[in-house]
C-alpha positions in Angstrom: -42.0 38.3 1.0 -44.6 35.6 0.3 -43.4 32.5 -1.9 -46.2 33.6 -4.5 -44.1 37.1 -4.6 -40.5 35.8 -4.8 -40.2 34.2 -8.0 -39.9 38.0 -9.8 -37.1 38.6 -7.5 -35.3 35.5 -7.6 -35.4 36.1 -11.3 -34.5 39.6 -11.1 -31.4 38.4 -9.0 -30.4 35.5 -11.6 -30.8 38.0 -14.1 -28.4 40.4 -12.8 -26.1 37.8 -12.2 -26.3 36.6 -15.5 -25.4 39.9 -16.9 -22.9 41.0 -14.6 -21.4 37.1 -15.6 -21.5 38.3 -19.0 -20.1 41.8 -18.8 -16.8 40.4 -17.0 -16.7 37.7 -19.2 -17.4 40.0 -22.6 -16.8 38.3 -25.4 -15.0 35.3 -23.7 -18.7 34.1 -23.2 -19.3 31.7 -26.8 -23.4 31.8 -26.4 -23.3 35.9 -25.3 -21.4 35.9 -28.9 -24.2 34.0 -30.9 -26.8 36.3 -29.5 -24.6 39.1 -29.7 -24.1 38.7 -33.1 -28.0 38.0 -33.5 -27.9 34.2 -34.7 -31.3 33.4 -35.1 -34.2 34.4 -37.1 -37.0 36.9 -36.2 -40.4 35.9 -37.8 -41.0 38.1 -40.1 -37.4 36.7 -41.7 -38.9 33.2 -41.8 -39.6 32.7 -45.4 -39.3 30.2 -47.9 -36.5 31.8 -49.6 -34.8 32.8 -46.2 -34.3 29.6 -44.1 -31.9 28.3 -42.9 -30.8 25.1 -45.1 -30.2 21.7 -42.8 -26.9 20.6 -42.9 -24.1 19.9 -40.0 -23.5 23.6 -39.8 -27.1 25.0 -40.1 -28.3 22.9 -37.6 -31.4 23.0 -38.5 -34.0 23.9 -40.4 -37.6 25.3 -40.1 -40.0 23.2 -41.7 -43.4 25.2 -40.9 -44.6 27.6 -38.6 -48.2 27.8 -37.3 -49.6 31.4 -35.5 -51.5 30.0 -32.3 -52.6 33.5 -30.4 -53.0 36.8 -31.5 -51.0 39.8 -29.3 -53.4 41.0 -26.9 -54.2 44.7 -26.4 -51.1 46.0 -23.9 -49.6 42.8 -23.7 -46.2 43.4 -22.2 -44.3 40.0 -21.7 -46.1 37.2 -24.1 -45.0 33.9 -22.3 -45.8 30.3 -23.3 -44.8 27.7 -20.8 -46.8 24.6 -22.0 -44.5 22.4 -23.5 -46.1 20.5 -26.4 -46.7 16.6 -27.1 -46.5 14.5 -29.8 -47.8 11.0 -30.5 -46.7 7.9 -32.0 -48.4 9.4 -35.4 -47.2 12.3 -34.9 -50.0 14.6 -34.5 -49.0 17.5 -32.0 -50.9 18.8 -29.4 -50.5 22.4 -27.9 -52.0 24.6 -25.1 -51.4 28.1 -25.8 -52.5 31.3 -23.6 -55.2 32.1 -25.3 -57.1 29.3 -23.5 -56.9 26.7 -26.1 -55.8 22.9 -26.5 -55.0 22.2 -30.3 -53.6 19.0 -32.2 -52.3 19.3 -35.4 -51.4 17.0 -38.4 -47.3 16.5 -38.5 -47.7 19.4 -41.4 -49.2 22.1 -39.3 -53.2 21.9 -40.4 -55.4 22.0 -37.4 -57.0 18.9 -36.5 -59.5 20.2 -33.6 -59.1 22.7 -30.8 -60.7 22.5 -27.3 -61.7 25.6 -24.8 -59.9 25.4 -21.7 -59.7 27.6 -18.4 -55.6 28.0 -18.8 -53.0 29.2 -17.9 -50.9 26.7 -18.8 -47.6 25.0 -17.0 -45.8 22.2 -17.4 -46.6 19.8 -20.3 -48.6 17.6 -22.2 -48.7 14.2 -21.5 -50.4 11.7 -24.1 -51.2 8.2 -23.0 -52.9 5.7 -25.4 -56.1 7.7 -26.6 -55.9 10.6 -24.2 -54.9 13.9 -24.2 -53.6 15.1 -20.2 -53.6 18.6 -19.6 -53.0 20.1 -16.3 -53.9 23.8 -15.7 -53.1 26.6 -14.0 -57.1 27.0 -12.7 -56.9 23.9 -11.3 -58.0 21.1 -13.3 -56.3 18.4 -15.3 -58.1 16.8 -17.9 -58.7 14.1 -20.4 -59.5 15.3 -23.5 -59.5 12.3 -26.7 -56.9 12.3 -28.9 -59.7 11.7 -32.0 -61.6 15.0 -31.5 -60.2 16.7 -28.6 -63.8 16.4 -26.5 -63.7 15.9 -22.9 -62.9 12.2 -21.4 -63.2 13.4 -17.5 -61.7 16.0 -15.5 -60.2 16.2 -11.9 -60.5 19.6 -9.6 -57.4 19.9 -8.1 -58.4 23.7 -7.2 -54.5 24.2 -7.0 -52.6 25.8 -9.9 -50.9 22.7 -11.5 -47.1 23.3 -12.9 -45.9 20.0 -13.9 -46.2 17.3 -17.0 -48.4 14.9 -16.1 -46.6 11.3 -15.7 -48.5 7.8 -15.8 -47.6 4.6 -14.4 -49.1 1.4 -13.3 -52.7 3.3 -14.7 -52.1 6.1 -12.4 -51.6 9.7 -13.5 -49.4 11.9 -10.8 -49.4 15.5 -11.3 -47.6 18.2 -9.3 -48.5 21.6 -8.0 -47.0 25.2 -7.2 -48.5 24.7 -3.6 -46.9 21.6 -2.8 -48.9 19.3 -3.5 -48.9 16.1 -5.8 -52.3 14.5 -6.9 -52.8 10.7 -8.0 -55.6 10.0 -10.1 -57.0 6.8 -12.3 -55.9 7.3 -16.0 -59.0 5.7 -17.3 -61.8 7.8 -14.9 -59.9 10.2 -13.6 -60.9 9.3 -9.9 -58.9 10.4 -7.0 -56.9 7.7 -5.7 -54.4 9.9 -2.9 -52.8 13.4 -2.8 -49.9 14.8 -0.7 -49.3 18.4 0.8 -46.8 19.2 2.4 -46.6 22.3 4.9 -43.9 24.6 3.9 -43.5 28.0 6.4 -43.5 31.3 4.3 -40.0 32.4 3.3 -38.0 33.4 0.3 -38.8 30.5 -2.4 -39.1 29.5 -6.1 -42.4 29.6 -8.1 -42.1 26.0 -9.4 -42.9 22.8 -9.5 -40.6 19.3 -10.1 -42.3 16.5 -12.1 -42.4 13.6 -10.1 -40.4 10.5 -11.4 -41.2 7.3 -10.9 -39.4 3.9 -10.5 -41.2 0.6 -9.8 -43.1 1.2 -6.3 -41.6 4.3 -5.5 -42.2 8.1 -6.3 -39.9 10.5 -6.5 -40.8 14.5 -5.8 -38.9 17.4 -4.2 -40.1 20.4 -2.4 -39.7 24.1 -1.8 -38.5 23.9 1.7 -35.4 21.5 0.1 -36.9 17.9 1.2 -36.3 15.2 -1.2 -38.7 12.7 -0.7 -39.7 9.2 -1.9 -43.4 7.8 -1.6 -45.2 4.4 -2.4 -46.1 5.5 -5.7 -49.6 3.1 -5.5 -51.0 4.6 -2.0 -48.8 7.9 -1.5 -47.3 6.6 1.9 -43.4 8.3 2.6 -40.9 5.9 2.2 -38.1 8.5 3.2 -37.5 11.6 3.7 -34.3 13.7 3.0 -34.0 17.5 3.7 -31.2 18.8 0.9 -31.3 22.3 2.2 -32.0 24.3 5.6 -31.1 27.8 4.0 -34.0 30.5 4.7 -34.1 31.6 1.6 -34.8 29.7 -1.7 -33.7 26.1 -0.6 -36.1 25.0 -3.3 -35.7 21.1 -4.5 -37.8 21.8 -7.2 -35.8 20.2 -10.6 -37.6 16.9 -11.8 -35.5 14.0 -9.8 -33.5 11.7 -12.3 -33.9 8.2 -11.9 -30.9 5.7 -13.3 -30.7 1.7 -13.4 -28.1 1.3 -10.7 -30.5 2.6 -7.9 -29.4 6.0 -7.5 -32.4 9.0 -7.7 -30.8 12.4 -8.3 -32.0 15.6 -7.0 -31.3 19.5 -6.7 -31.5 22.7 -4.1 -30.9 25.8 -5.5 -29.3 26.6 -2.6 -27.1 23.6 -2.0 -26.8 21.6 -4.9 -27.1 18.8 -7.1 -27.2 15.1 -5.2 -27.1 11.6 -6.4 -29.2 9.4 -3.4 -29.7 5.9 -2.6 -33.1 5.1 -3.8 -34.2 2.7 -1.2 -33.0 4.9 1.9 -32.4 8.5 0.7 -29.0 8.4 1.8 -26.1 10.4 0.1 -23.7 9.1 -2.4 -22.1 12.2 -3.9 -22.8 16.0 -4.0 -21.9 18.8 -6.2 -22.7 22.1 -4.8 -23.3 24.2 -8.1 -25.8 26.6 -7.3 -28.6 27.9 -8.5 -30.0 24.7 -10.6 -33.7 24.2 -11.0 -33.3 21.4 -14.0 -32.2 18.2 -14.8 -31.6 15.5 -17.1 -30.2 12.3 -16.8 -28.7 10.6 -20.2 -26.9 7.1 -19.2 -23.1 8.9 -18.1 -24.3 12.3 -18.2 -26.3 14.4 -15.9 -27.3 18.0 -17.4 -28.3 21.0 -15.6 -29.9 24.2 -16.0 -30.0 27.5 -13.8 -30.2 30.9 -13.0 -26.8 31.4 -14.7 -25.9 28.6 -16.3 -25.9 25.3 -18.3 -23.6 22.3 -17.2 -22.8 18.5 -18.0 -22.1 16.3 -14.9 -20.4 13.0 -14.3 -22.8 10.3 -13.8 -21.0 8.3 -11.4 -19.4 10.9 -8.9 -20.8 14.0 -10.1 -17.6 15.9 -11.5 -18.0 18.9 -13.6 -17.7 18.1 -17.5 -18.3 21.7 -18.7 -20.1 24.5 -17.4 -21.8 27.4 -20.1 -22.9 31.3 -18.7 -26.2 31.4 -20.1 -26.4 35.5 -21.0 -29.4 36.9 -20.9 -32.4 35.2 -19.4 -32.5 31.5 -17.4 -31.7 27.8 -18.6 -34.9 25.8 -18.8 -35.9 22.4 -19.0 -33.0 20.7 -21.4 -33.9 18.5 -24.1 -31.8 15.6 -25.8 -31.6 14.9 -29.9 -28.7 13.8 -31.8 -25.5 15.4 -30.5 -27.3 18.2 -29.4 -28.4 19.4 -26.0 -31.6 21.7 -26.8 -32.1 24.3 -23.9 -34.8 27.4 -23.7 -33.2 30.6 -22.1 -36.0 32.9 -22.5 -34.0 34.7 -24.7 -33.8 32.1 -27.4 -33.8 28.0 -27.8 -30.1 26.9 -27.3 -28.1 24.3 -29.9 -25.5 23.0 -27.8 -22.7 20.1 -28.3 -23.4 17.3 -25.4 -20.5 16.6 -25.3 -18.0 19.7 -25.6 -20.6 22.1 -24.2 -20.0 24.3 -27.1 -23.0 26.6 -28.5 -23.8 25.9 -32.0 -26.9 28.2 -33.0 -29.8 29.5 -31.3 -33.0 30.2 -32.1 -35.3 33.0 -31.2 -38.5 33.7 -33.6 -39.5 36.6 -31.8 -39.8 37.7 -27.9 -37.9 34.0 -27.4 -39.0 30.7 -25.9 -39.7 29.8 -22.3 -41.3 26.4 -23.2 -39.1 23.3 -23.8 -39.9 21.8 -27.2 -41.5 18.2 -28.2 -39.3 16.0 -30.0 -40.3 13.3 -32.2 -37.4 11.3 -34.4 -35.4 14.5 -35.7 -38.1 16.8 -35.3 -38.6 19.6 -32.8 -41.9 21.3 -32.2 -41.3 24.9 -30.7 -43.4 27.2 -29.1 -42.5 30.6 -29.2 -43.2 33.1 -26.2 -45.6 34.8 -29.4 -47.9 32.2 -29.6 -46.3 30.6 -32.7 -45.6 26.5 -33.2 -42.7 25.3 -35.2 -41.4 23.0 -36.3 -38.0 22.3 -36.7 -36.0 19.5 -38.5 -32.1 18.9 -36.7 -29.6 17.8 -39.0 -28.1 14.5 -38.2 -24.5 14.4 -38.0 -22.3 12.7 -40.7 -21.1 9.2 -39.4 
């Protein structure tokens, strides 16, 4: 099998592990319970007189809700991946399937909508008066933030699965083939692209979004090479490989960057690493499998995987707390207030930083695959049904 074909079956494997997880653990298994016990709210319950009311047990609450697509004819599995944006006014902007960019006021009323050749992947990245969207055709563009028209566009004629990220007036963008493509914010010039040549064998559909620190650029692969670059002409600084297995030794989770010189990483095959950013070399391991996301938060380092969600030490990578994740995958987390914010497929997770304890979840309909935009203590969902919501998080007393 092709690595185009083997992202069905990895899922399909993390799936069934996820379930057989869940049916040993039975009700032992705190998030199973919540869904179990159906803990969220379908759309057609999402009225005025039946939300949920904000408050340190709700929550949250749902402050509006916006239909972006309409079903189409023998749609099977509605997915949105395109996580959202939000500005400094807090306008949103979304890319739905149906082919469409859209910014909204901070109350849901449509602003402008552009055509665009999707699908969509990754995220939305808006930098001063642009609009970056990178698509699965090809293409990432610049559309204005005023009136959504077109500001330039670059042909990357490879499907692009990552958020844009902009530094030093460069933007870097990642795709499923391997590749990362630097470009000039302003004109959307070429300035250097990398590919690297990775044999056919079992891997991950994916893509990591590269980080950036200073000089250097930070990307993994799917043949399980960490690697760091010169961030202004794409030269290779290092080179680390994280995994040899044959099969799914993807590095494809977003590296972490900290203030103490340390660049983490992840195989799904061989686990999370904290490296020396200046020569790739090891300072700890943990060799939980299966992760595909992470976030750095000053102490804490969060994964998500096939199977589960965890909270990692920092400073020598010990396991805080690790949560089954029942039905479905943990997606790219999400920090606001005490809450670690995680979609599953199945629904968007509420769960406590620090004690890794579930608190609600939310699924308005055939769940969420997309991680949401957060601006102050709003959250700005999009549902795998083509809706946008938003969502205001309680704050916690104290």
């Amino acid at each position: 099998m092709t690595r185009g074909g083997a992202f069905a079956s990895a899922l399909a494997l993390g799936l069934l592990g996820c379930a057989a997880q869940a049916a040993e653990q039975g009700q032992a298994n705190p998030a199973a319970r919540l869904i179990t016990k159906r803990d969220h709210f379908a759309a057609e319950q999402l009225d005025s007189s039946q939300l949920p009311k904000a408050g340190s047990d709700a929550v949250f609450s749902v402050s509006w809700r916006r239909q972006l697509t309409e079903p189409e004819f023998l749609e099977w599995t509605p997915r949105e991946f395109m996580r959202p944006a939000v500005d400094d006014s807090g306008r949103v902007y979304v890319a739905s399937r149906d082919g469409f960019v859209r910014a909204l006021d901070q109350d849901g009323v449509l602003l402008w909508e552009h055509p665009v050749k999707g699908p969509f992947f990754g995220g939305i990245t808006v930098e001063g008066d642009k609009v970056l969207v990178p698509t699965g055709d090809g293409a990432l563009l610049a559309l204005s933030t005023a009136d959504g028209s077109q500001r330039w566009i670059y042909r990357a004629n490879e499907e692009l699965g990552t958020r844009p990220v902009v530094a030093n007036g460069i933007v870097y963008v990642a795709s499923f083939s391997d590749s990362i493509f630097a470009v000039d914010v302003e004109t959307g010039a070429w300035k250097w692209q990398y590919r690297r040549d990775v044999a056919a064998e079992f891997t991950i559909r994916g893509a990591g979004t590269p980080a950036i620190d200073g000089d250097k650029l930070f990307l993994g692969f799917s043949d399980g090479a960490a690697m760091c670059f010169d961030a202004a002409d794409g030269s290779v600084k290092w080179t680390r490989q994280l995994s040899t297995a044959h099969q799914f030794p993807d590095a494809h989770a977003s590296p972490q960057v900290d203030d103490q010189g340390h660049v983490y990483f992840a195989s799904y095959t061989s686990g999370v690493f904290q490296l020396d950013e200046t020569t790739g070399a090891t300072v700890w391991t943990n060799a939980i499998a299966g992760v595909t996301n992470l976030l750095l938060d000053g102490d804490d380092l969060f994964t998500g995987s096939a199977t589960a969600i965890a909270r990692l030490s920092a400073a020598d990578g010990a396991t805080h707390w690790q949560l089954p994740v029942p039905e479905g995958y943990a997606g790219e987390p999400t920090l606001l207030s005490r809450y670690l914010i995680v979609p599953t497929t199945r629904a968007l997770a509420f769960i406590d930083r620090k004690s890794g304890a579930p608190k609600r979840v939310f699924d308005p309909g055939r769940g969420i695959s997309a991680p949401p935009a957060v601006n102050r203590n709003a959250l700005y969902v999009l549902s795998n049904f083509g809706y946008l919501y938003a969502l205001s998080v309680a704050r916690p007393p104290g």
